[in-house]
KEZA-799060 format. One record per atom (N, C-alpha, C): residue number from 1; atom name; x, y, z. Coordinates in steps of 0.001 Angstrom, whole numbers, plus 524288, in hexadecimal, padded with zeros to 5 digits. Layout:
N
(NUM, CA, (X, Y, Z));
...
***
This chain:
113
(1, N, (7CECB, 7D7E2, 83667));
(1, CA, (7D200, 7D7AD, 83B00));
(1, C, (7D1A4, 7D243, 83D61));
(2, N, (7D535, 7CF1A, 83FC8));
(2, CA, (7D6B7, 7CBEF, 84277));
(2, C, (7D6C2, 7CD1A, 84824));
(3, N, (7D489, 7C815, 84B3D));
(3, CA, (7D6E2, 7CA6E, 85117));
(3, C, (7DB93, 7C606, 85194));
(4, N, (7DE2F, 7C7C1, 855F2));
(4, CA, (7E2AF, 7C3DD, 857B4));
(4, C, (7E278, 7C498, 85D38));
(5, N, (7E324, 7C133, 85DCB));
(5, CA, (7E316, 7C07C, 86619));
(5, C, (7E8BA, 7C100, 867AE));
(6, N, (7E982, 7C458, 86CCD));
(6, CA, (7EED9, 7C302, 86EDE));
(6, C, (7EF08, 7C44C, 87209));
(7, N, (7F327, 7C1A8, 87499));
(7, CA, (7F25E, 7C096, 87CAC));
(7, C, (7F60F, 7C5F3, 87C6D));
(8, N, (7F263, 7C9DF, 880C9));
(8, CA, (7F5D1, 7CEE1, 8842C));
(8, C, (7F875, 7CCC0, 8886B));
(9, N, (7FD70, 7CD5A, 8872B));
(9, CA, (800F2, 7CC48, 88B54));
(9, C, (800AF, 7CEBD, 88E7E));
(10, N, (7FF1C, 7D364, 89166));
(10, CA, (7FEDF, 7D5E0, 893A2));
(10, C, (7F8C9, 7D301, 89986));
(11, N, (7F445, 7D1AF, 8946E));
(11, CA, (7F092, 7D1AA, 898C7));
(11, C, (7EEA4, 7CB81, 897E1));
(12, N, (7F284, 7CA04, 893B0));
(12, CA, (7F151, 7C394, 89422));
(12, C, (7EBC1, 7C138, 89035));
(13, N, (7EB13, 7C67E, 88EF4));
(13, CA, (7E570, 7C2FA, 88BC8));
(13, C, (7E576, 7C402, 8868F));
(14, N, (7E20B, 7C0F2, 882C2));
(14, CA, (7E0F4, 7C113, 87CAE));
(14, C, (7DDF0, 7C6E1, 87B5F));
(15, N, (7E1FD, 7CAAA, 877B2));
(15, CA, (7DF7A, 7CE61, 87762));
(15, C, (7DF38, 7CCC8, 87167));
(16, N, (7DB2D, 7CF89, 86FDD));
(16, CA, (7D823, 7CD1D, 86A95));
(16, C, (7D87F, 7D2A4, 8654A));
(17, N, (7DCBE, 7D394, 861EB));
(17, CA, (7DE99, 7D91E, 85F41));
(17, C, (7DBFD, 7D7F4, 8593C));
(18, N, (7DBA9, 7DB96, 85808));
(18, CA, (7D866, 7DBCE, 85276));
(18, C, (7DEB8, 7DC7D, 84E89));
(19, N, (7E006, 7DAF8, 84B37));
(19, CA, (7E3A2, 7DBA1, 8466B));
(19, C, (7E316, 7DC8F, 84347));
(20, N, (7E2D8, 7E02E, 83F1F));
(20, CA, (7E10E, 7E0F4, 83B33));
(20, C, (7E4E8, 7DF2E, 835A8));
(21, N, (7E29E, 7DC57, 832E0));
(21, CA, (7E652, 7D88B, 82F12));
(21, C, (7E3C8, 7D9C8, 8296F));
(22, N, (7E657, 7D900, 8257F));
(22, CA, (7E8B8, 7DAAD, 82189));
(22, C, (7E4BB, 7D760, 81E86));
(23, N, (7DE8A, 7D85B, 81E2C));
(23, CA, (7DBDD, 7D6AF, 81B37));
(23, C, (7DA0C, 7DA8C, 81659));
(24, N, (7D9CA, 7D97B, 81437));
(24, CA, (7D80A, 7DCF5, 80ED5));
(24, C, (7D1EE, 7DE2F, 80F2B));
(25, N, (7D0C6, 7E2FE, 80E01));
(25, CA, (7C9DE, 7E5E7, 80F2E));
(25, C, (7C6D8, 7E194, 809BD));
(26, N, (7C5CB, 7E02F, 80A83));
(26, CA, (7C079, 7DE31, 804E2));
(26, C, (7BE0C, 7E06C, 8058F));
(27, N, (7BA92, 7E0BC, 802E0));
(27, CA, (7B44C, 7E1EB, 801EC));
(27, C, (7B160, 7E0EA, 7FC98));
(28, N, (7ABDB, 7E046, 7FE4C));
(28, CA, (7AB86, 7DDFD, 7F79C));
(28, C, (7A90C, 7E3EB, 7F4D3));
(29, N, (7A9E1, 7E24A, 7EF35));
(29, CA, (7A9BF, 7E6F2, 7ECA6));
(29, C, (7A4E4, 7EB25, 7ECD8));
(30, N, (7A10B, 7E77F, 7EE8C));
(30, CA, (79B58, 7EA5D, 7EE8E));
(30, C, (79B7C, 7F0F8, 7F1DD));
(31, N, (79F62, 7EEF0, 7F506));
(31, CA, (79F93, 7F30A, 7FB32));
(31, C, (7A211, 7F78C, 7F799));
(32, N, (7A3B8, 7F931, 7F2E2));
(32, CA, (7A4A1, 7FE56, 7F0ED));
(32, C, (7A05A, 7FF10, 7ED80));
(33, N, (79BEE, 7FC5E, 7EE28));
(33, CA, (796C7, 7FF79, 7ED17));
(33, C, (793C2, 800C2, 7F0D9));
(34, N, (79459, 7FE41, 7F530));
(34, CA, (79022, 7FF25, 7FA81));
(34, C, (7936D, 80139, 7FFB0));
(35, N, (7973F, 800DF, 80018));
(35, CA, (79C5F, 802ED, 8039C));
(35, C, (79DAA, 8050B, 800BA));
(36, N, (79F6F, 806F0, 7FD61));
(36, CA, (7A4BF, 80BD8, 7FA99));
(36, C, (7A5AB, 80DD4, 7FF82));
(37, N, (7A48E, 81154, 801E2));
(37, CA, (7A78C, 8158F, 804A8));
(37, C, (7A9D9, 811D7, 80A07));
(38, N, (7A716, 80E5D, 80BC9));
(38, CA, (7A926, 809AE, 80F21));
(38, C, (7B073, 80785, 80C73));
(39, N, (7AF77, 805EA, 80605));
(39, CA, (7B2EE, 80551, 80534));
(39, C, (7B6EB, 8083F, 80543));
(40, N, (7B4F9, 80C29, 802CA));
(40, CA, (7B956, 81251, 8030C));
(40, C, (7BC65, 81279, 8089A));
(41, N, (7B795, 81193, 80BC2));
(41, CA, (7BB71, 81347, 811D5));
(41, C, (7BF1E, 80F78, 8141B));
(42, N, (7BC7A, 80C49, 8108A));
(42, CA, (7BEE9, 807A3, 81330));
(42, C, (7C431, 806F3, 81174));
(43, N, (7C6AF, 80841, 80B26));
(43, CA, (7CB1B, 80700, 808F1));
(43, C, (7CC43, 80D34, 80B09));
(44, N, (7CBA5, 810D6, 80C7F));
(44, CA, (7CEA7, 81541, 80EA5));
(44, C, (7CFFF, 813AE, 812D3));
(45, N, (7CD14, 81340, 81685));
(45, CA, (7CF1D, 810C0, 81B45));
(45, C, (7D3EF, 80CED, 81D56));
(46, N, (7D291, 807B4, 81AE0));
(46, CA, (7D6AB, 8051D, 81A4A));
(46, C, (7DA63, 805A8, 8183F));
(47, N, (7DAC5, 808B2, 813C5));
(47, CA, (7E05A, 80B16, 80DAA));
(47, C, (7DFCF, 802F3, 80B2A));
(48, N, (7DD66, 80080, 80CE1));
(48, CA, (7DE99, 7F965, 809C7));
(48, C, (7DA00, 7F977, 80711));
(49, N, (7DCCD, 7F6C3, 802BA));
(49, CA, (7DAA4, 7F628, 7FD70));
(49, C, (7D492, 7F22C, 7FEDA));
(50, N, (7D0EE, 7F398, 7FCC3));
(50, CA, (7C98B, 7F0DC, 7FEDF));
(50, C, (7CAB2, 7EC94, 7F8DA));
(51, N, (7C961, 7E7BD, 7FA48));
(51, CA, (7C91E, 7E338, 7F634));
(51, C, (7C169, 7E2A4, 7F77E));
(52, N, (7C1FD, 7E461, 7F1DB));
(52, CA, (7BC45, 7E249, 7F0EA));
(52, C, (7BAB0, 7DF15, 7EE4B));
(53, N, (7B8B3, 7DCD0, 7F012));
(53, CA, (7B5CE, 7D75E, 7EDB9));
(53, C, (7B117, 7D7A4, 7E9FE));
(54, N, (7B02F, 7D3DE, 7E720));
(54, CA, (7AAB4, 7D461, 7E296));
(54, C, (7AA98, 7CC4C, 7E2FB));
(55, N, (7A6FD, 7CB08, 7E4F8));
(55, CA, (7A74C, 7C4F3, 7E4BC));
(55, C, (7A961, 7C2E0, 7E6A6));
(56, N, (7AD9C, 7C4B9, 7ED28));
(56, CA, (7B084, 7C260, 7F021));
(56, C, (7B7CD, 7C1AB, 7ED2F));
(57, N, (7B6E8, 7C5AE, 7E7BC));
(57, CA, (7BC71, 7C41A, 7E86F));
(57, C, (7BE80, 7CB80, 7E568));
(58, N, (7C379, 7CB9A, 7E78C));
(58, CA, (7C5FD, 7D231, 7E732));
(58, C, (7C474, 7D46C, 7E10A));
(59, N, (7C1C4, 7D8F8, 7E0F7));
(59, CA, (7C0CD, 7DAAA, 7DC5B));
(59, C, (7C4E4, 7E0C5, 7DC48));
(60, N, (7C18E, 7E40C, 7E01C));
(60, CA, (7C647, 7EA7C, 7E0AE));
(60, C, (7C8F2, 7E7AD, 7E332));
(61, N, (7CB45, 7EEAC, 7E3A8));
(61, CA, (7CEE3, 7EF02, 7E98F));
(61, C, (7CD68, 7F56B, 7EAED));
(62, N, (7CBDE, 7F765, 7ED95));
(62, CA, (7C94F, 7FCA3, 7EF29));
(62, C, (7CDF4, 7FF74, 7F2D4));
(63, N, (7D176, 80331, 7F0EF));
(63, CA, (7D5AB, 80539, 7F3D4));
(63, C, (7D56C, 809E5, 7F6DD));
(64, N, (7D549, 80E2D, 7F9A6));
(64, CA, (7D57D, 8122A, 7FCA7));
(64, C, (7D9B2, 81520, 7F6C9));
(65, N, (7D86A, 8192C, 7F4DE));
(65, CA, (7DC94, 81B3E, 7F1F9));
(65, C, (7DFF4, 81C59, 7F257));
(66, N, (7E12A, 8200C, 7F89A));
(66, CA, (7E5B7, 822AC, 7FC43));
(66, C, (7E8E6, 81BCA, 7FE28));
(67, N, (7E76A, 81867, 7FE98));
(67, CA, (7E952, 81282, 7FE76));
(67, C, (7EAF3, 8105E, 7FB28));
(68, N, (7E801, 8112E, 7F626));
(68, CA, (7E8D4, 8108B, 7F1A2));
(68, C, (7F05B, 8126C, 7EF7B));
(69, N, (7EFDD, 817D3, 7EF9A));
(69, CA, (7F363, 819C6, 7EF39));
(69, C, (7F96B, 819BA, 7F20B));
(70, N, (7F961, 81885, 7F802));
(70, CA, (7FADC, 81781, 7F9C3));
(70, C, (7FE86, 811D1, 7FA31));
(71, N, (7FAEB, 80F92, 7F88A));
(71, CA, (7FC03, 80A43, 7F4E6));
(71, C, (80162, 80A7F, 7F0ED));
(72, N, (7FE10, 80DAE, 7EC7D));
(72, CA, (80097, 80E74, 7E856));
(72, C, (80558, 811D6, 7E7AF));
(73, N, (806E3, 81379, 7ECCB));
(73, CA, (80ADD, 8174E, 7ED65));
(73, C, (80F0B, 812BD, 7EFC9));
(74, N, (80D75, 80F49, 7F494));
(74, CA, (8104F, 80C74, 7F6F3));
(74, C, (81210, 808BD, 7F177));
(75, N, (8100A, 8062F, 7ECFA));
(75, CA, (81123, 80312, 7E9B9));
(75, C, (8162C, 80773, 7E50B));
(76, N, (814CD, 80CA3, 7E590));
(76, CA, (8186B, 80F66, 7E0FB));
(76, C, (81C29, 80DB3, 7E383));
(77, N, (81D93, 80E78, 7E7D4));
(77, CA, (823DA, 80FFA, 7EBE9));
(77, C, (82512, 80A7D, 7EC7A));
(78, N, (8226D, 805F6, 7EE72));
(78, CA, (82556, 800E3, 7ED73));
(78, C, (82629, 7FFAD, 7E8BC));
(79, N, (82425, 800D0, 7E535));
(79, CA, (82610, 8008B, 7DFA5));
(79, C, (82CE7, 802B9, 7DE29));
(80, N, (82B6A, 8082F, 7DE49));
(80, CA, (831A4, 80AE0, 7DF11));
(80, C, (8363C, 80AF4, 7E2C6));
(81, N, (832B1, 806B6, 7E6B9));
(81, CA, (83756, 8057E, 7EADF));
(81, C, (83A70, 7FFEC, 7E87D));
(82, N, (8367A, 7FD59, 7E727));
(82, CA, (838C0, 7F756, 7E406));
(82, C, (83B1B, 7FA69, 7E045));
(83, N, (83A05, 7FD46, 7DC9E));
(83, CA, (83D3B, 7FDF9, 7D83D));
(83, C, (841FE, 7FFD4, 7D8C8));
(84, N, (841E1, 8036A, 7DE77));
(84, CA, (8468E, 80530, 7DDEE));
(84, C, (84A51, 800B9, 7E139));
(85, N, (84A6B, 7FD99, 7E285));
(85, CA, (84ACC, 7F960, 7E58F));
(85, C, (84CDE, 7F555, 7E11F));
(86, N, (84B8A, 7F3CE, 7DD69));
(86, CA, (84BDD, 7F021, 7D9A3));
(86, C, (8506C, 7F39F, 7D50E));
(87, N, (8513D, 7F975, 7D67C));
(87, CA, (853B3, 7FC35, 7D1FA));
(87, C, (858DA, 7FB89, 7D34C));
(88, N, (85978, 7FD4A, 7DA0A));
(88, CA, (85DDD, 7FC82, 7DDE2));
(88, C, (86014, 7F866, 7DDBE));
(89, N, (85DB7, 7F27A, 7DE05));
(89, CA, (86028, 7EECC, 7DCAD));
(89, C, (862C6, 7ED22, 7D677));
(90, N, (8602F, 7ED71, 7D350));
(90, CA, (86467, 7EE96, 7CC12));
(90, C, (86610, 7F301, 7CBB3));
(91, N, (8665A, 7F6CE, 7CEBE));
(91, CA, (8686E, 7FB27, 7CD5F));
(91, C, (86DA9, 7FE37, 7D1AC));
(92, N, (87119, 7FB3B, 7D175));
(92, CA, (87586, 7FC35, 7D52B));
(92, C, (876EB, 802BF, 7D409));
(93, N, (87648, 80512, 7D066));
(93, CA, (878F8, 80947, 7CF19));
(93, C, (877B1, 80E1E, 7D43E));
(94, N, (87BCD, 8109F, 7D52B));
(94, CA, (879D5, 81465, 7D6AC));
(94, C, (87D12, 81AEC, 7D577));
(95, N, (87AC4, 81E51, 7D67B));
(95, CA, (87C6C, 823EB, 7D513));
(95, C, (87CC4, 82714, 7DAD6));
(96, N, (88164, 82AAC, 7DABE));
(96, CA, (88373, 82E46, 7DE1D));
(96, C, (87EE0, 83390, 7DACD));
(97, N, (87EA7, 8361A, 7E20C));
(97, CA, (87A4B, 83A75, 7E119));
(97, C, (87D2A, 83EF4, 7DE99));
(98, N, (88158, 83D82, 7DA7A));
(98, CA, (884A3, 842BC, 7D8E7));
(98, C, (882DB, 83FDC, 7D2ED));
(99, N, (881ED, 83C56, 7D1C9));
(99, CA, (880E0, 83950, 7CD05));
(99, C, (87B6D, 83986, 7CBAF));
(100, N, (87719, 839BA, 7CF3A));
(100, CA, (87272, 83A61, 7CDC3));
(100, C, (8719C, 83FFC, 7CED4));
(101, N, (8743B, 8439C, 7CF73));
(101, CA, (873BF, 84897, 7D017));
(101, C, (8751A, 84916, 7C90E));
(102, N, (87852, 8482E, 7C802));
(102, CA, (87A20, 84898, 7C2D9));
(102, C, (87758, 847E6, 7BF43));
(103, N, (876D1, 84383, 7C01B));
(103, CA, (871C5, 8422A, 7BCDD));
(103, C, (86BCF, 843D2, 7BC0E));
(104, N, (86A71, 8458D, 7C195));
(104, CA, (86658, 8497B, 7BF82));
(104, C, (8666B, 84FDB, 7BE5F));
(105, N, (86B8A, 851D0, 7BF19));
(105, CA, (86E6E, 8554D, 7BDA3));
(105, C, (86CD5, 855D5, 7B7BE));
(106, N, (86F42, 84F30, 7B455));
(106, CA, (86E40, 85164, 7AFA1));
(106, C, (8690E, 850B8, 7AC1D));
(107, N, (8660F, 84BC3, 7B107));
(107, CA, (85FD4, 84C46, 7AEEF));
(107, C, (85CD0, 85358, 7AEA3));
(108, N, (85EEB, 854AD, 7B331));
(108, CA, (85BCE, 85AE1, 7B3FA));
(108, C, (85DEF, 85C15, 7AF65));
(109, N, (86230, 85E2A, 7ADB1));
(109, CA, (8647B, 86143, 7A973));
(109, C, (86169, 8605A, 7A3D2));
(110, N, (860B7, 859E8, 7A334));
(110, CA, (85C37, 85978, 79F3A));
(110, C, (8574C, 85B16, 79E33));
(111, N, (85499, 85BE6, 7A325));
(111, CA, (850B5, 85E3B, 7A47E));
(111, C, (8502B, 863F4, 7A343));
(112, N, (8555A, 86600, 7A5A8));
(112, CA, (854C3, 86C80, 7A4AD));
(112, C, (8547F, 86E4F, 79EB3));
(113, N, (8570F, 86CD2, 79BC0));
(113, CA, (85857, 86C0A, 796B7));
(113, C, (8526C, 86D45, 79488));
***
């Protein structure tokens, strides 16, 4: 956290606010032999990925799983949002809902078969 000072207009003086800014958790790697459950709480808590260190430079990355996942759900859907995004642009075509009715009209029929 950062502090930042700023004049209250109201009563004229430097009030002094804590900010909390967008630093990444380190820790060095030892602390998931002597902390584990410190770490555990710690990447649950936050849901941000713990960079652990071995010699001062990034070795893991220690994730919250429910974060983890969460993650990996937000990355499927921007995936299929670009794709469908990139399909829309080369792909001018389009179909009336009496045409794709039809068409899976005669996919089912293959099916029943």
């Amino acid at each position: 956290m950062t502090r930042r000072n700023k004049l209250d207009p109201k009563y004229g003086v430097i009030v002094m606010s804590l900010v909390q800014t967008a630093l990444p958790l380190i820790r060095p790697i030892s602390d998931l032999r002597t902390n584990l459950n410190e770490v555990c709480d710690q990447a649950k808590s936050s849901q941000e990925p713990i960079f652990m260190t071995k010699n001062g430079k990034a070795s893991l990355v220690v994730m919250d799983s429910q974060a983890y996942e969460n993650q990996m759900q937000h990355l499927r859907i921007t995936q299929k949002i670009r794709e469908a995004e990139i399909e829309a642009k080369y792909n001018n075509e389009t179909f009336s809902s009496d045409q794709v009715n039809k068409h899976l009209n005669e996919i089912f029929k293959h099916w029943e078969q």
